[in-house]
DRENLO-676627 format. One record per residue: residue number from 1; residue in one letter; x, y, z of N, C-alpha, C in turn. Coordinates in pm, 1 decimal. Example, Ala and Ser with C-alpha at 12.3 -4.5 7.8 and 13.67 -1.06 7.14 Angstrom:
PT    k  r       n.X       n.Y       n.Z      ca.X      ca.Y      ca.Z       c.X       c.Y       c.Z
PT    1  a    1319.0    -569.0     780.0    1230.0    -450.0     780.0    1320.0    -330.0     780.0
PT    2  s    1285.0    -225.0     708.0    1367.0    -106.0     714.0    1290.0       3.0     787.0
REM end
This chain:
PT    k  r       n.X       n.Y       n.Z      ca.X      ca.Y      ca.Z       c.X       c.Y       c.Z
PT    1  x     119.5    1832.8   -2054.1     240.8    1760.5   -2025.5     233.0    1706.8   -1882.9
PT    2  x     284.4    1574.7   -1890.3     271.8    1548.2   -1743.4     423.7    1514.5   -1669.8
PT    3  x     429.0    1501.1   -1564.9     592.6    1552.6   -1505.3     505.9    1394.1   -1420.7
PT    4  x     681.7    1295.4   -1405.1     687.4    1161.3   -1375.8     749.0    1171.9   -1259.6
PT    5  x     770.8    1073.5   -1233.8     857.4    1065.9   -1076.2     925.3     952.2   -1086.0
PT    6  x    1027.8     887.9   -1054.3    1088.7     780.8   -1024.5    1139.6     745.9    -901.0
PT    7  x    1067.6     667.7    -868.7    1060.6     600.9    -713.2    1167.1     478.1    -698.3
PT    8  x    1254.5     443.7    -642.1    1343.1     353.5    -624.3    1328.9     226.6    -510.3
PT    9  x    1244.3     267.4    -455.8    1266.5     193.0    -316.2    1138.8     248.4    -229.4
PT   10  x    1050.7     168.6     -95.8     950.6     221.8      -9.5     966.4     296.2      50.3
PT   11  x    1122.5     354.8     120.5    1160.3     484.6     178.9    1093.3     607.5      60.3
PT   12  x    1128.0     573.7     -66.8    1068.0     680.6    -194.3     970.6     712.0    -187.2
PT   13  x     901.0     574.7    -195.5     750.3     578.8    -168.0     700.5     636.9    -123.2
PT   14  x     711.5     617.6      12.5     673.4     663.2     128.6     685.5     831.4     151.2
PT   15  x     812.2     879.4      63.5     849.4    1014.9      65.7     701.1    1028.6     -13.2
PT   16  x     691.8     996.0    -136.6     592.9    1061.0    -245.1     439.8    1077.2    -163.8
PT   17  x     437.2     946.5     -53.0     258.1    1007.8      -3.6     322.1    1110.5     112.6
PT   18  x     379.2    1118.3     171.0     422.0    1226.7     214.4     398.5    1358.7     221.3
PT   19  x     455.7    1378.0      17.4     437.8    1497.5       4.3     277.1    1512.0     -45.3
PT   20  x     209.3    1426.6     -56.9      13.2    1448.6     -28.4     -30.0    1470.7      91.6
PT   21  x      28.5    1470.1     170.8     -51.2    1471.1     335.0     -58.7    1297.9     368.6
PT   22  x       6.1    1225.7     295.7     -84.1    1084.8     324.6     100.9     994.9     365.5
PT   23  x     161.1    1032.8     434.5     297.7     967.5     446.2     262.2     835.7     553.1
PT   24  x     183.5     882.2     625.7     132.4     770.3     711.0      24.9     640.6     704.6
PT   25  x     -56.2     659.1     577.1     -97.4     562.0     489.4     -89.1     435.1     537.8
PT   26  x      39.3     388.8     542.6      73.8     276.2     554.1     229.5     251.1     653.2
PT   27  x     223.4     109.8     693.1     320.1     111.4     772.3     465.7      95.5     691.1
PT   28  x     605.9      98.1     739.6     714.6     103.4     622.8     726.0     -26.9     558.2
PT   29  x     660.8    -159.3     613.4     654.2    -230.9     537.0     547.9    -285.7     436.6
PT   30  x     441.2    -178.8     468.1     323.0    -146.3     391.5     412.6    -121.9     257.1
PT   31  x     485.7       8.0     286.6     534.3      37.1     127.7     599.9     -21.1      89.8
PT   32  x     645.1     -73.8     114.1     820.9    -160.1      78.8     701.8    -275.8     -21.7
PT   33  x     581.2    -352.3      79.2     506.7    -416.9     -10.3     424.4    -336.2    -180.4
PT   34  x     360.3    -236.7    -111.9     383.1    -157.7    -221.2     470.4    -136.5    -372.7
PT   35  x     554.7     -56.1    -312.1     658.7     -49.4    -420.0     697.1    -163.4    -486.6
PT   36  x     685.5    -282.8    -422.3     690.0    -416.8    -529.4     589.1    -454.9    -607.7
PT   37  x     481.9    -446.9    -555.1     367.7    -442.6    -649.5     375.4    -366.7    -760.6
PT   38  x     347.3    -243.2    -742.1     417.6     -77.5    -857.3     467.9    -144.2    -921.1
PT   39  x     594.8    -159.4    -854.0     714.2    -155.1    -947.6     669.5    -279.9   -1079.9
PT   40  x     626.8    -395.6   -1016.8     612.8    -502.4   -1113.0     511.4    -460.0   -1226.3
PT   41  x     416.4    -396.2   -1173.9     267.8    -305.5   -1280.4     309.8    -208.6   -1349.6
PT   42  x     433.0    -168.1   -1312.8     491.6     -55.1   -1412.0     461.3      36.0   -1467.3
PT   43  x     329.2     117.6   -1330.3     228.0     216.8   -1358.1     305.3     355.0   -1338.9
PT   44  x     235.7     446.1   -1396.1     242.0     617.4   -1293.4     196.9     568.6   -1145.6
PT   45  x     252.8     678.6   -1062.9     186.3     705.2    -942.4      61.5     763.4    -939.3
PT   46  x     -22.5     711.9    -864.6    -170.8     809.4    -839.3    -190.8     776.5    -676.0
PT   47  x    -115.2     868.5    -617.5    -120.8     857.7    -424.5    -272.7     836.1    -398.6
PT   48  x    -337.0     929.9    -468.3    -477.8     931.6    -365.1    -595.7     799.0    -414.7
PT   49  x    -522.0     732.7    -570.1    -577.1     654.9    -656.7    -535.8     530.2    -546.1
PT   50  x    -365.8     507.0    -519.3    -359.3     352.4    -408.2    -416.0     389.9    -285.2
PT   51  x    -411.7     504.3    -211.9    -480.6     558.1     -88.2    -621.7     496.4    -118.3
PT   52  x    -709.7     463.8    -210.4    -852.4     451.4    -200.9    -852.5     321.3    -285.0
PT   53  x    -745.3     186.8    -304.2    -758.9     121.5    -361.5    -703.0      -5.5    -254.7
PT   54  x    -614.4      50.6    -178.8    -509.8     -37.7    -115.9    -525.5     -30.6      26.3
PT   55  x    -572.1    -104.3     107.7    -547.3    -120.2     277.8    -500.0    -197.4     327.4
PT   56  x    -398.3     -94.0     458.8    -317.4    -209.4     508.2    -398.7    -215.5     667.6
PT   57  x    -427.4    -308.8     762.5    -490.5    -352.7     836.3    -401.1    -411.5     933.1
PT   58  x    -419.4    -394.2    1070.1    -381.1    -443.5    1211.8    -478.9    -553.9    1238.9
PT   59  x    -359.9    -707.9    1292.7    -474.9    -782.0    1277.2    -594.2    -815.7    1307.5
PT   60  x    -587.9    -738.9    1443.4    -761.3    -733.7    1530.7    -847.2    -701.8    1401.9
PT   61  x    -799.5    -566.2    1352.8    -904.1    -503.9    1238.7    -941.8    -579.3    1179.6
PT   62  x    -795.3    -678.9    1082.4    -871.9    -765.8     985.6    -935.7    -832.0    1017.6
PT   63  x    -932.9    -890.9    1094.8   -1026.5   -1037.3    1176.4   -1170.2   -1003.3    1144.1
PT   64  x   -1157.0    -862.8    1208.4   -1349.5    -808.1    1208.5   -1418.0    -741.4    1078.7
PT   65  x   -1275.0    -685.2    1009.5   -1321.3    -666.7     893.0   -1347.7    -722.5     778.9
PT   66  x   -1251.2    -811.4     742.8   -1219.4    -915.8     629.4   -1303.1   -1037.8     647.7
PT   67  x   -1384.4   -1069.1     559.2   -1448.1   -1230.7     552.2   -1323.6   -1331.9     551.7
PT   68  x   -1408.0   -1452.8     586.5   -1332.3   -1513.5     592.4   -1266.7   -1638.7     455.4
PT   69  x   -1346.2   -1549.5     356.5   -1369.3   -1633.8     189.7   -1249.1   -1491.9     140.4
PT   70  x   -1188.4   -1396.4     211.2   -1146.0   -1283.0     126.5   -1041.0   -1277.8     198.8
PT   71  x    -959.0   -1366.1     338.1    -878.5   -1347.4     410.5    -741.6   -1368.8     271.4
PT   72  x    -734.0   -1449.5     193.2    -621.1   -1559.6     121.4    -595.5   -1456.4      52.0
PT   73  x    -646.4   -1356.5       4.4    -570.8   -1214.9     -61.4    -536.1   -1142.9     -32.7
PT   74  x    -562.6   -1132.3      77.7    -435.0   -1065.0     156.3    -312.3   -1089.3     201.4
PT   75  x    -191.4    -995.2     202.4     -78.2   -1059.4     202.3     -47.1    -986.9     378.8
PT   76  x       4.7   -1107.4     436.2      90.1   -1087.6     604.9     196.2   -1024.7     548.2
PT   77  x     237.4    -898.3     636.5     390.2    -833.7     662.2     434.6    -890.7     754.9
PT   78  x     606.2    -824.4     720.6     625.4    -903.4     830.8     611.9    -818.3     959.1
PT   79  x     564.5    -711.7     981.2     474.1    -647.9    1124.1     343.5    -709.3    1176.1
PT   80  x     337.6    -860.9    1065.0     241.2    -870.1    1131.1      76.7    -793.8    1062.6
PT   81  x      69.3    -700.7    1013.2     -41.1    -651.0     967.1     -85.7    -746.4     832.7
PT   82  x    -172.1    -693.0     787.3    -207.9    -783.0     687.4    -267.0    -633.2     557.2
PT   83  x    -216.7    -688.8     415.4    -267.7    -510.1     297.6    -292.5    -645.1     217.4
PT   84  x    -361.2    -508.3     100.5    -439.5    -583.5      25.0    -540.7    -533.1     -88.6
PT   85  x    -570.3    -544.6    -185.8    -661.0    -459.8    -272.9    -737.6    -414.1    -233.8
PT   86  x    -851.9    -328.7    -210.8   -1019.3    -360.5    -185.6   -1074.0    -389.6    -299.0
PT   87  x   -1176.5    -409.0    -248.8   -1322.4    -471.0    -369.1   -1406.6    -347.0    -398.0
REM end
C-alpha cells in the first residue's frame, strides 16, 4: 500500500523536501515553479526522483554551465535564477 500526499501550493512543497533533508533544494520560487509543473503532470511525489532530475541555477552558474543550444529550456524566475530539466 502506498500512503499519498497532497501538496497545495510551493510553501507544501517545499515542506515535503524538507521533511527528506532536501528543503533547501531549491529557491521558494524554485518551488512555486515546481509545483506548477507537478501539479500540471499530475504525478506522485518522488523528492529524491525531482532532486536528481530538476536544477535550479544562479546565473553566473548557468552561464558556465548550460550550452548555449540548451539555454531556451530553461525557465528565468523571477529571482533571477534560471531551473530546468537535466539531460
Amino acid at each position: 500500500m502506498a500512503i499519498t500526499r497532497t501538496v497545495d501550493n510551493g510553501d507544501e512543497l517545499q515542506q515535503a523536501f524538507h521533511e527528506y533533508g532536501r528543503g533547501d533544494q531549491f529557491s521558494n520560487d524554485g518551488f512555486d515553479w515546481l509545483f506548477d509543473i507537478l501539479d500540471e503532470m499530475e504525478t506522485e511525489l518522488d523528492v529524491i526522483g525531482v532532486c536528481c532530475d530538476v536544477t535550479e541555477y544562479d546565473p553566473d552558474e548557468f552561464n558556465k554551465q548550460i550550452p548555449d543550444d540548451r539555454q531556451e529550456e530553461f525557465t528565468e524566475l523571477i529571482n533571477g535564477n534560471y531551473i530546468g530539466w537535466n539531460i
